[in-house]
C-alpha positions as CSV (number, residue, x, y, z in Angstrom):
1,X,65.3,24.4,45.8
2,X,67.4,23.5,48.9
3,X,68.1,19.5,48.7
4,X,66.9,17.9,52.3
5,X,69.3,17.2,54.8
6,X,70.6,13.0,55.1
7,X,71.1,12.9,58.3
8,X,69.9,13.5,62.0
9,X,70.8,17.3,63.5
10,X,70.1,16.2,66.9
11,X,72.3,13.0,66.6
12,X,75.0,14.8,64.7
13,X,74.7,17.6,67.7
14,X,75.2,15.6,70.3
15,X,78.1,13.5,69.1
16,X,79.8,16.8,68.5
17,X,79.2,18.1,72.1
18,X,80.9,14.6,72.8
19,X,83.5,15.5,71.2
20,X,83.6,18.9,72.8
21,X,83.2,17.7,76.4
22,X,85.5,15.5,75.7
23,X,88.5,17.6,74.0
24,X,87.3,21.4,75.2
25,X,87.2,23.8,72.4
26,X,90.4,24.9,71.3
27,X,91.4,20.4,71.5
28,X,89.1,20.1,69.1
29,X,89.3,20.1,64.9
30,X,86.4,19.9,62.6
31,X,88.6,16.8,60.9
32,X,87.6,15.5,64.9
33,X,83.9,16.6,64.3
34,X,83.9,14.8,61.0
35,X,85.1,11.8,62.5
36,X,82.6,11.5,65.4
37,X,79.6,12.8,63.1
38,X,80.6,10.7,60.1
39,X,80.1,14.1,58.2
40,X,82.5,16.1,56.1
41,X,83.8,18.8,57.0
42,X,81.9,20.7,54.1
43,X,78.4,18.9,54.8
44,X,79.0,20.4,58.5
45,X,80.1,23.9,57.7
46,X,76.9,24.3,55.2
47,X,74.7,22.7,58.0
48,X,76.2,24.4,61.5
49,X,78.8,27.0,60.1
50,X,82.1,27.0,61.3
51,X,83.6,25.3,64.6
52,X,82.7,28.7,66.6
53,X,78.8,28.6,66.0
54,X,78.7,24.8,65.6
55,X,80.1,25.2,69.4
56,X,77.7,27.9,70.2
57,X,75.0,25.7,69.4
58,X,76.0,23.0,71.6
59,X,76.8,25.1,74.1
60,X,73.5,26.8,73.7
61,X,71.2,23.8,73.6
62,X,73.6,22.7,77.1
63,X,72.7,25.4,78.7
64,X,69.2,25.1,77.8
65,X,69.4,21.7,79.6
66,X,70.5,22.5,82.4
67,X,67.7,25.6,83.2
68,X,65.1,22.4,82.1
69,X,66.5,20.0,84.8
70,X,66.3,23.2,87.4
71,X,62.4,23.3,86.6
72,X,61.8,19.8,87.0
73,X,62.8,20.4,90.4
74,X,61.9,23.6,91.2
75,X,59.1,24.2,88.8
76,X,56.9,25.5,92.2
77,X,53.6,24.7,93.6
78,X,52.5,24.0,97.3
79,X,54.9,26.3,99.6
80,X,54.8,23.2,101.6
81,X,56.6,21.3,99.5
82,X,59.2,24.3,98.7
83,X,61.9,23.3,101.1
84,X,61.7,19.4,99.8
85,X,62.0,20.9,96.1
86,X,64.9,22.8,97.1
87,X,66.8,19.7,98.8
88,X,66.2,17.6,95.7
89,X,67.3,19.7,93.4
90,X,70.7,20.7,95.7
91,X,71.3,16.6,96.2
92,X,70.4,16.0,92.7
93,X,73.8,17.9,91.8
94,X,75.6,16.1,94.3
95,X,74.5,12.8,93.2
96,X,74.9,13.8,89.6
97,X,78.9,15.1,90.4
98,X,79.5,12.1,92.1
99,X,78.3,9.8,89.3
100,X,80.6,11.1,87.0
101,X,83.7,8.6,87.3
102,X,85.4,10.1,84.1
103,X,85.5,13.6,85.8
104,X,84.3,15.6,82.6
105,X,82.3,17.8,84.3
106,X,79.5,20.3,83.1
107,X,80.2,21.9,79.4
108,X,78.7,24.7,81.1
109,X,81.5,25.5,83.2
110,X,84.4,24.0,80.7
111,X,82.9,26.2,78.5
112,X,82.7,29.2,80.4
113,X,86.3,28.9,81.7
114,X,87.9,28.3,78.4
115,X,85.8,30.8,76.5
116,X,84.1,33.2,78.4
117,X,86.6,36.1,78.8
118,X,86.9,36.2,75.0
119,X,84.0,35.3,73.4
120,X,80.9,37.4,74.0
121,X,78.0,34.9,72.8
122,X,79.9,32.0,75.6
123,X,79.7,34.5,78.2
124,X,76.3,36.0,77.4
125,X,74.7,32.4,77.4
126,X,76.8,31.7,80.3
127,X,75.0,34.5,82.6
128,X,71.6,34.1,81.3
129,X,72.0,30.6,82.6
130,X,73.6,31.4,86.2
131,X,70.3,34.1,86.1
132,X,67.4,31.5,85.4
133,X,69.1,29.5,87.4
134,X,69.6,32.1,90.7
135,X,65.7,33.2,89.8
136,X,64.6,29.2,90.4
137,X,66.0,29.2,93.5
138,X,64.8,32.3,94.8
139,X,61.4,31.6,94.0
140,X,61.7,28.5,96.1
141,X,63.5,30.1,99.1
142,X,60.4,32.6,99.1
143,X,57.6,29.9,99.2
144,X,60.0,28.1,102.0
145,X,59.6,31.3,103.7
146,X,56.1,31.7,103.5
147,X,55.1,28.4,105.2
148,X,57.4,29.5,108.0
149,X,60.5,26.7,107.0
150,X,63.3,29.3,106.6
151,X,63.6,32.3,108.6
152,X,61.6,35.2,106.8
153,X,63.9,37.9,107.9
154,X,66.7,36.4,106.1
155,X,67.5,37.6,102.0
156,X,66.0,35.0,99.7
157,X,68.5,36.8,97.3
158,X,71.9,36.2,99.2
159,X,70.1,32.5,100.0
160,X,69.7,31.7,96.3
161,X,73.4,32.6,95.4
162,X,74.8,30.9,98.3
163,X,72.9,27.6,97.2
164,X,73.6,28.3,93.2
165,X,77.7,29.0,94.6
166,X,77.4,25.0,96.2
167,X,75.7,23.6,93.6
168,X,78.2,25.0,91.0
169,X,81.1,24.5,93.6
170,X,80.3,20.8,94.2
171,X,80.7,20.2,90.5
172,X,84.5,22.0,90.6
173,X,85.6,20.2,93.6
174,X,83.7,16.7,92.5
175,X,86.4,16.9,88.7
176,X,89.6,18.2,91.2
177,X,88.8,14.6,93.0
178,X,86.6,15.2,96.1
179,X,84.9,11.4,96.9
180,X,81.4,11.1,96.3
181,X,80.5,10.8,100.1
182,X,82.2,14.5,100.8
183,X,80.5,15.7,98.0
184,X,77.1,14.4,99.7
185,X,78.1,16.0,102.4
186,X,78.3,19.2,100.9
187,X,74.7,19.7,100.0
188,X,73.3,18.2,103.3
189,X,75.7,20.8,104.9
190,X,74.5,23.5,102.7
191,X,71.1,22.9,103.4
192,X,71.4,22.6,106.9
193,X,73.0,26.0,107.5
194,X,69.5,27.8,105.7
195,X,68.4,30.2,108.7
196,X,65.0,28.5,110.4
197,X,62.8,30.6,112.6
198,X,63.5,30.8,115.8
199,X,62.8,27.9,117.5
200,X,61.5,25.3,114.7
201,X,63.4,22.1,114.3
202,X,64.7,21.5,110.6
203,X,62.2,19.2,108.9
204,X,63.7,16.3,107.4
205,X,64.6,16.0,104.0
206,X,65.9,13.5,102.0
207,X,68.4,12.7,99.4
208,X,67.7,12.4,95.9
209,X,68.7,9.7,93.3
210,X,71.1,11.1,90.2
211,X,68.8,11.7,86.7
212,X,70.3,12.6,83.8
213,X,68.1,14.8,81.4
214,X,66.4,13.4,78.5
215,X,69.4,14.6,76.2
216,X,71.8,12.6,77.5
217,X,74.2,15.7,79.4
218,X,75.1,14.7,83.3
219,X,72.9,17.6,85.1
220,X,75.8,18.4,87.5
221,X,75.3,21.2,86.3
């Protein structure tokens, strides 16, 4: 019979994305996991497996965050409120990007760049993600349509990848060095340019305060 496990999963989890984040994949060692989980190396391989899947299941359980902080926002209901959802969630990332003073970034897109063209399970994760999220913000560009606040000729498709290309964009420019205010300017830009009907007058929406999600990870992404 298996002996139970002495220690926290989710704690040991997320002090190894720490170290992760911090050190990308190939910068970091198991001897660096062990030190950050107070673990040994052999307690973590017979847990987690070796430093690829113990990665994958940060990444994974990243990811996962990041679609869960998109439905907060954009979880739907009254078409009225579609293009207000859509402006939180859009100055959400902003606000999240240009919270983050160390300039760490998402995991997402560290992860991505660093391991995507080589390892299938990164980049398979990694597209599932971009698809929730692109799906979200469809959905919401629809509704926005319906009640007449975004021009209902125009492609909710080519919308939602414009806004998913800013969002993800914002978070790029926001670790190169862009200043918060710029950054903010970015989404209220973005926004600004969605296609109204003829003749309607943008409603106004505001900006919204930078969350972080329940686990801890900076939601710009």
């Amino acid at each position: 019979m298996p002996r139970p496990r002495a220690f926290d999963e989710r704690q040991v989890l997320e002090r190894a994305r720490e170290q992760f984040w911090a050190t990308g994949y190939a910068g970091t060692r198991m001897d660096d996991i062990a030190q950050a989980t107070g673990l040994g190396k052999g307690s973590l391989y017979g847990a987690f497996g070796d430093k690829g899947k113990l990665f994958h299941r940060v990444f994974g359980d990243w990811c996962t965050a990041v679609v869960e902080v998109a439905e907060e926002r954009l979880a739907g209901g009254p078409d009225a409120e579609a293009l207000v959802r859509l402006s939180e969630y859009v100055h959400l990332m902003a606000e999240n990007t240009a919270s983050d003073t160390e300039r760490r970034g998402c995991l997402l897109a560290k992860g991505a760049a660093e391991l995507a063209q080589h390892d299938p399970t990164v980049a398979g994760r990694s597209a599932e993600t971009m698809t929730a999220l692109l799906t979200l913000l469809r959905t919401e560009i629809s509704a926005a349509q319906r009640h007449g606040d975004i021009d209902r000729a125009a492609d909710p498709e080519r919308l939602a990848a414009l806004l998913l290309t800013v969002v993800r964009g914002i978070e790029a420019v926001g670790k190169a060095g862009l200043d918060p205010e710029t950054l903010r300017n970015i989404a209220d830009t973005a926004l600004a340019v969605l296609p109204m009907p003829e003749g309607q007058k943008r409603r106004a929406t505001g900006r919204s305060p930078a969350r972080k999600n329940a686990r801890g990870a900076n939601t710009a992404t």
